[in-house]
VMD Tcl script that draws the C-alpha trace (Angstrom):
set ca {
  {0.00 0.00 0.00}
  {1.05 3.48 -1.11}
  {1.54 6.39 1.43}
  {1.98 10.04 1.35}
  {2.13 12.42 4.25}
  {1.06 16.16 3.73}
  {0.19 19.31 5.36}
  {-1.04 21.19 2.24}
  {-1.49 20.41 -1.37}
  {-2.53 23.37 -4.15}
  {-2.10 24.68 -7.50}
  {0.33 27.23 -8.81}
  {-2.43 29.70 -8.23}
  {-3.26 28.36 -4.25}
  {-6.96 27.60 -6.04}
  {-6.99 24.42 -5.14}
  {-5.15 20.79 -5.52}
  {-3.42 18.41 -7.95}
  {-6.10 15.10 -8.79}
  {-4.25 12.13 -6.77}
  {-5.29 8.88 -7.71}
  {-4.41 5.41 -6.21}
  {-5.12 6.72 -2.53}
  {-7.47 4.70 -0.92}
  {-7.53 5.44 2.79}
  {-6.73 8.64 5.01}
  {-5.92 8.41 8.11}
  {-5.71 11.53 10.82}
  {-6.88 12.42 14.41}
  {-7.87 15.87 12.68}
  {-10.55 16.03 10.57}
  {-11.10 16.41 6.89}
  {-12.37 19.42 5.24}
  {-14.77 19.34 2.14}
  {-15.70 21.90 -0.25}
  {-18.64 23.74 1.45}
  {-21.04 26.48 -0.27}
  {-24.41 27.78 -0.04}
  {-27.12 25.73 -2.51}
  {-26.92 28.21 -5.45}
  {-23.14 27.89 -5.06}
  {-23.43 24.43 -6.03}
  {-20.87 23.13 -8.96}
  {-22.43 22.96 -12.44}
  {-19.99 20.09 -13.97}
  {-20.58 17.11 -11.49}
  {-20.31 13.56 -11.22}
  {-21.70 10.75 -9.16}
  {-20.76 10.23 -5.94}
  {-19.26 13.93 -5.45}
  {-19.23 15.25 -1.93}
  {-19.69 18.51 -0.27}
  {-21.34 20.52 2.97}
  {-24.40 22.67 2.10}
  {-24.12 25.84 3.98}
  {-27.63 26.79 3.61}
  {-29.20 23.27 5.30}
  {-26.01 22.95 7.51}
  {-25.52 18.96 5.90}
  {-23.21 16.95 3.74}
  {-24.68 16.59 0.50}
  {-23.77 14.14 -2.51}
  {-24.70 14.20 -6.15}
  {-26.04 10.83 -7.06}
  {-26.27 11.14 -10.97}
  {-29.67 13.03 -10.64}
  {-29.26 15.65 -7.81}
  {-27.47 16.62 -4.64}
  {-29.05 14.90 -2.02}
  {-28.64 14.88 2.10}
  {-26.20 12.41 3.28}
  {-28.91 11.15 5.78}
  {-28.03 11.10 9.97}
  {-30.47 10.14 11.86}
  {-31.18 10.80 15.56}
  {-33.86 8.89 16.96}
  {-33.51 10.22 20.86}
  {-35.04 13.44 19.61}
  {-33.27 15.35 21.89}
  {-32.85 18.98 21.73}
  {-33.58 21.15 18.55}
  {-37.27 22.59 17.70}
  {-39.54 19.64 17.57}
  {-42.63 19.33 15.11}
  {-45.46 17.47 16.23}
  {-48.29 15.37 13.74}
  {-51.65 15.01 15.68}
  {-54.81 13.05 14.88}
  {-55.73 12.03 11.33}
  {-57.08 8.73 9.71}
  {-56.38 6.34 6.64}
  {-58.20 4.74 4.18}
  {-58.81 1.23 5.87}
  {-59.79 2.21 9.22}
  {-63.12 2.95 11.02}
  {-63.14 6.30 12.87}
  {-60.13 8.76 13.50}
  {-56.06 8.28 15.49}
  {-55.71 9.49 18.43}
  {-52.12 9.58 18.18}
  {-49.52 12.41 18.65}
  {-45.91 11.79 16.29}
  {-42.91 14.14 16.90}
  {-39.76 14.79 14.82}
  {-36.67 17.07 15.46}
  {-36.61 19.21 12.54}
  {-33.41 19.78 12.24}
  {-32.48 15.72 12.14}
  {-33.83 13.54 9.85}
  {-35.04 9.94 10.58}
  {-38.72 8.33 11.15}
  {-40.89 10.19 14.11}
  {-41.60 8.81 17.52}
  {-44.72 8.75 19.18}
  {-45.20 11.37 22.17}
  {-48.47 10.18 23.28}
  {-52.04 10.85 22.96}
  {-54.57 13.30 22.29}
  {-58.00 12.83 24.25}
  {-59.49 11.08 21.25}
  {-59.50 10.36 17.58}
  {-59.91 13.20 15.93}
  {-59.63 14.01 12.31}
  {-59.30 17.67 10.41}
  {-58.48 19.83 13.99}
  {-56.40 22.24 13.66}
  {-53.08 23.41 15.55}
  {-50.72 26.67 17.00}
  {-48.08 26.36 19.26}
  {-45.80 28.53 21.52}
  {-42.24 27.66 22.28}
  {-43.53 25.53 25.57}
  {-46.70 24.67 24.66}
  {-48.77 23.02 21.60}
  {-52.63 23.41 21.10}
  {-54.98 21.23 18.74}
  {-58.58 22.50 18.50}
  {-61.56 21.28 16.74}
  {-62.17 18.37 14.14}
  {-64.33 15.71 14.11}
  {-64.65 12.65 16.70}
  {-66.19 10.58 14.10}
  {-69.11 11.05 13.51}
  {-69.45 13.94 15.56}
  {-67.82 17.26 15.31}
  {-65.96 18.52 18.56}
  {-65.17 22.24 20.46}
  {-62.50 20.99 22.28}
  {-59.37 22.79 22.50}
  {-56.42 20.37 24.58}
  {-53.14 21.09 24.28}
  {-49.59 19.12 25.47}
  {-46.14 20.38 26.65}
  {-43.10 19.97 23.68}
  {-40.51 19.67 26.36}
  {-41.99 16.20 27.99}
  {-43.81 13.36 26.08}
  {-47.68 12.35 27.04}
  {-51.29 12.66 26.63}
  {-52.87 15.96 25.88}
  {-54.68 17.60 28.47}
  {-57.62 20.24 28.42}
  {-57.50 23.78 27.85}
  {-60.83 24.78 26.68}
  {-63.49 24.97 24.10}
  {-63.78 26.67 20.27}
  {-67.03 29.01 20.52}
  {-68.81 26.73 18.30}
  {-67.93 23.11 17.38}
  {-66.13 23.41 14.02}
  {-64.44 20.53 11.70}
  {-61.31 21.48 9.60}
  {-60.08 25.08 10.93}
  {-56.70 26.00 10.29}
  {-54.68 27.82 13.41}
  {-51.95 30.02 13.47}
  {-49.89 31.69 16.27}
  {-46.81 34.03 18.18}
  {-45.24 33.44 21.47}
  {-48.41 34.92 23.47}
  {-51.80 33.89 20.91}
  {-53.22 31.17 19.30}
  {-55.71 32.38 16.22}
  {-58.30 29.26 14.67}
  {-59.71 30.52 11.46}
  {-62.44 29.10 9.30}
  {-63.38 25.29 9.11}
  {-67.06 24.30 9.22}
  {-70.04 24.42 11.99}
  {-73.09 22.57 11.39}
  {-71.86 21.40 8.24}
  {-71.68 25.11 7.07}
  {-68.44 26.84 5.94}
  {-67.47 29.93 8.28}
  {-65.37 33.00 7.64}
  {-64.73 33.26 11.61}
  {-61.02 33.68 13.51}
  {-61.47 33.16 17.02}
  {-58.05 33.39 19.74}
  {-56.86 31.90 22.60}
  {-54.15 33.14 24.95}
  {-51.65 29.79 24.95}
  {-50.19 29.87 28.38}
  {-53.30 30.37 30.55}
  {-56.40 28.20 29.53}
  {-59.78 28.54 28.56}
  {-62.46 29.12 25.71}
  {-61.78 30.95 22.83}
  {-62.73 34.32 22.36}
  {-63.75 36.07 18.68}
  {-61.30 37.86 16.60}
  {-63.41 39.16 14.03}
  {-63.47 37.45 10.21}
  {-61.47 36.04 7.04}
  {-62.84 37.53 4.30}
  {-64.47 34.89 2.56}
  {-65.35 31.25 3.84}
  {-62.87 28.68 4.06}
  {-64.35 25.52 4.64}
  {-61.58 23.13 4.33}
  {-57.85 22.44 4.30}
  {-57.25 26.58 4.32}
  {-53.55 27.06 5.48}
  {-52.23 29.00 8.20}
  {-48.56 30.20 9.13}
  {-47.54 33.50 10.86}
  {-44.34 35.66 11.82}
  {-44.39 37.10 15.19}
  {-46.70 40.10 13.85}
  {-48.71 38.73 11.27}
  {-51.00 35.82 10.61}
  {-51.31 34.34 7.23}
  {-54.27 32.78 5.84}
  {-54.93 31.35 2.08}
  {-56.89 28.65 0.28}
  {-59.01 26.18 0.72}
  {-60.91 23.17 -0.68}
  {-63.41 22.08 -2.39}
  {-64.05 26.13 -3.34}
  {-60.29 26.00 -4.98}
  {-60.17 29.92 -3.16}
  {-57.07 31.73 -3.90}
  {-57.24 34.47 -1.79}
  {-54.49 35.11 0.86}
  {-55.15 37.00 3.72}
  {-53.33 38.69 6.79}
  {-54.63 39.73 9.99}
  {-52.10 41.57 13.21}
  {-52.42 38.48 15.71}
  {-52.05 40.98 18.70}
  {-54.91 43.27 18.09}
  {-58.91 42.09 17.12}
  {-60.09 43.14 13.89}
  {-61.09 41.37 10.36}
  {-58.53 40.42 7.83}
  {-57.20 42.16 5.07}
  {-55.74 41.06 1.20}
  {-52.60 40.43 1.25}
  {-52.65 38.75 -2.32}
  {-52.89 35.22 -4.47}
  {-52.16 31.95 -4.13}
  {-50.44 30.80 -7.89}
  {-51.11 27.65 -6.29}
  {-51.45 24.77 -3.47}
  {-55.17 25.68 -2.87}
  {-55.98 23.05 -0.15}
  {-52.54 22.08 1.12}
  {-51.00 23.17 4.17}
  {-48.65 25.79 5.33}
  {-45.56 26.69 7.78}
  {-43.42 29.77 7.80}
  {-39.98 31.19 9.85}
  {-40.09 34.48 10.74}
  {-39.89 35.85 7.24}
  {-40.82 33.41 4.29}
  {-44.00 31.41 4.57}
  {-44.51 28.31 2.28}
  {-47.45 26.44 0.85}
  {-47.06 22.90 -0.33}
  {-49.76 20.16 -1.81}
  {-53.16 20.64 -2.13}
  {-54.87 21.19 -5.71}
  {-54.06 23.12 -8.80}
  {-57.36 22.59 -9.27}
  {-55.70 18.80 -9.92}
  {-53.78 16.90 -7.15}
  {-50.44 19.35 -6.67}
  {-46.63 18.59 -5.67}
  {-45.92 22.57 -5.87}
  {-44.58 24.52 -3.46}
  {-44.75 28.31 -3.15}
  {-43.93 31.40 -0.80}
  {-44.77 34.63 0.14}
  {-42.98 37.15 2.45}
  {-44.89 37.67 5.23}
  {-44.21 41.22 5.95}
  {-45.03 42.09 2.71}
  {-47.92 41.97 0.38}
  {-48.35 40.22 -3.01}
  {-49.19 36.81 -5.39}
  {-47.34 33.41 -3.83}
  {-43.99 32.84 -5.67}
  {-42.81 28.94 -7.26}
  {-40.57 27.41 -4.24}
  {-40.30 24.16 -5.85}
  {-42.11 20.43 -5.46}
  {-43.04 18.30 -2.74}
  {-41.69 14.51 -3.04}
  {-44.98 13.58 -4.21}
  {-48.28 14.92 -4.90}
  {-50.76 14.99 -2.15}
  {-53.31 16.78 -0.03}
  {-54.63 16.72 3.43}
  {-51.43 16.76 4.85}
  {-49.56 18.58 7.57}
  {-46.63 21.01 7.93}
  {-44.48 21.96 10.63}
  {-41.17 24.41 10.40}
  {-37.97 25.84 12.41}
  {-36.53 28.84 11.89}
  {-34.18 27.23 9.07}
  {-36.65 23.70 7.76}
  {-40.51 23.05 6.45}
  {-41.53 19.71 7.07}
  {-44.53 18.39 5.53}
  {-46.39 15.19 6.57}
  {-48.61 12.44 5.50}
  {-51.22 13.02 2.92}
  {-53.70 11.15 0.66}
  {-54.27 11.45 -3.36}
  {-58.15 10.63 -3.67}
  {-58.32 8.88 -7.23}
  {-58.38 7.17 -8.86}
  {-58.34 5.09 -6.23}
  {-57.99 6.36 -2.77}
  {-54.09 6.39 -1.49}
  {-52.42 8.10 1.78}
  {-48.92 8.61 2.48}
  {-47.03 7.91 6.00}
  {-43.89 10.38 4.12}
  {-42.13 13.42 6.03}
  {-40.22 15.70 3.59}
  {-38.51 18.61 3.57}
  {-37.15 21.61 2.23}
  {-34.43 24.61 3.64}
  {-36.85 27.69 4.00}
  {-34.61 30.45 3.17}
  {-33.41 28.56 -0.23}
  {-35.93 27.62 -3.21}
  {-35.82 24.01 -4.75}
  {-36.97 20.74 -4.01}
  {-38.18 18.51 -0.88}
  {-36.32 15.86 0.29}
  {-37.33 12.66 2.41}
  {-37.11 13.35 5.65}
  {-37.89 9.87 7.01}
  {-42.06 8.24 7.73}
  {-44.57 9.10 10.35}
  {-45.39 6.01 13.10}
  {-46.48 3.54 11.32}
  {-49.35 2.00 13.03}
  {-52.91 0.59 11.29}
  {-51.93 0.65 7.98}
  {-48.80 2.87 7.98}
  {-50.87 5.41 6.07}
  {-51.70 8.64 7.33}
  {-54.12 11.73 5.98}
  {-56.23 14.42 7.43}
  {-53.18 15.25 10.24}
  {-52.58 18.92 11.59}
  {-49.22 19.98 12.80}
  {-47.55 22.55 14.89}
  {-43.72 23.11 16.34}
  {-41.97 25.17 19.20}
  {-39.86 26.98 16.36}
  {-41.76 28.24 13.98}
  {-41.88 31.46 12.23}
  {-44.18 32.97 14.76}
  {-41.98 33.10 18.07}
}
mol new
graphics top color blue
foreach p $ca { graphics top sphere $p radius 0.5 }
foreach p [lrange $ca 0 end-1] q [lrange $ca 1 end] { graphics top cylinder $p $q radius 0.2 }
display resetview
């Protein structure tokens, strides 16, 4: 076997290295150091099997003949780092609703863990969070629709607990929140769409109080994200509606324009501080797209890139630096759901990645899920 000792090793021009070939093994108590770069910094000429640390996602990436793609690590403890929790939902093949709760650390990858339960099966609720706590309110308890507002502590693991009731029970609302307030907006009552935004304050309990009103109805699968000013509203399904709207979480008052969705009309949302991002949902056909808006702005979504697969009636979760959407179903031709977590890196545009699978449990299939995190755009 060949060896060669080095400190350094460049061109005339200190640019970079000679190609050495014949090496096969290095061997140091140091470290090695590989080219690094933000994602649009990425080489144009590449081969299979290249190497490099993305900047922008803070991960190794490798180019395997198609595209760069994470070098995956993954850390089932789950300790530290913003967590995303999945709540509730149901599958094709099974009577009634889940009761379960599934958490991830965004900024690992791997296949979620259950935290525990909520206090019954409940499909198409809808979820806020502060950093401490996260709230799910509404949704049906097959057959019946439910008020209910519970809510569980990110820093432990267990059941959800009560906090308080919706002024009206209402299936498939969409919540949004900051540090202090927890907005639900739209959904159904009595089988009827409604244009209403009612709030909670997160860290006491209690019933929710009125806000004042979306501008039109959104009776299902609107999405909801928020910076630690503004809530963001847009969509919804079976209506197709584009419109996206903005409300000031800390005051009361109705909402206001704030411009168009280009797409994702049905799918579900999740924001940092800054850039908020739709993904899934209809175009008006099944959709894979993702787009964005800045929040403290005004204006038409923008094309982020695609989800790994085409799907609505999922959820979405973020961190100040990931969006991580899960689950899903695609309704024909014949009815299919999706257990799949992917991903994207907020401040960049392009493509989700697979992040790892939601508890598989029933089937393994999971659709109608809401989602929250203690590190999202809103705190």
């Amino acid at each position: 076997m060949s060896r060669i000792n080095v400190s350094k090793l460049t061109n005339e021009n200190e640019e970079g290295g000679p190609s050495i070939s014949g090496i096969s093994t290095f061997s140091t108590t140091a470290f090695l150091e590989v080219p690094k770069g933000t994602t649009a910094q990425r080489p144009e000429f590449v081969q299979p099997g290249m190497i490099r640390f993305n900047t922008d996602s803070g991960h190794l990436e490798y180019y395997d003949g198609v595209e760069w793609t994470d070098v995956v690590v993954t850390n089932n403890t789950l300790d530290g780092g913003a967590r995303g929790l999945f709540m509730g939902g149901n599958d094709e093949t099974t009577p009634g609703a889940f009761n379960t709760i599934d958490y991830i650390t965004i900024s690992s990858l791997g296949n979620a863990i259950n935290f525990g339960d909520l206090q019954a099966g409940t499909l198409g609720g809808s979820s806020c969070a502060s950093s401490v706590r996260g709230i799910f309110a509404g949704g049906q308890k097959t057959p019946l629709v439910t008020a209910v507002i519970s809510f569980v502590t990110f820093s432990s693991t267990g059941n959800a607990s009560t906090f308080g009731n919706l002024t009206s029970a209402t299936e498939w609302p969409s919540a949004m929140s900051n540090s202090t307030r927890g907005l639900i907006a739209g959904g159904r009552v009595s089988s009827s769409g409604v244009n209403t935004i009612e709030y909670i304050t997160i860290a006491s309990t209690g019933n929710a109080q009125d806000f004042g009103d979306l501008r039109s109805v959104r009776s299902f699968y609107s999405m909801s994200f928020a910076s630690s000013t503004r809530g963001i509203n847009g969509g919804e399904s079976p209506g197709f509606t584009n419109l996206i709207d903005f409300v000031t979480i800390s005051t009361t008052g109705n909402a206001s324009a704030f411009g168009d969705l280009t797409d994702n009309k049905g799918g579900a949302g999740c924001s940092n501080s800054t850039r908020g991002l739709f993904g899934g949902g209809y175009n008006p056909g099944l959709s894979n797209s993702i787009t964005f808006i800045t929040i403290a702005s005004t204006g038409n979504s923008q094309d982020f890139g695609d989800l790994t697969q085409a799907r609505r009636a999922l959820g979405a979760c973020s961190s100040s630096i990931r969006g991580v959407w899960g689950g899903g179903m695609n309704p024909s031709p014949a009815a299919t759901d999706f257990n799949i977590l992917d991903y994207v890196t907020i401040a960049s545009t392009g493509n989700a990645v697979d992040f790892g699978d939601l508890v598989t449990g029933n089937s393994g299939r999971q659709r109608n899920k809401t989602a929250c995190s203690n590190g999202h755009g809103g705190l």
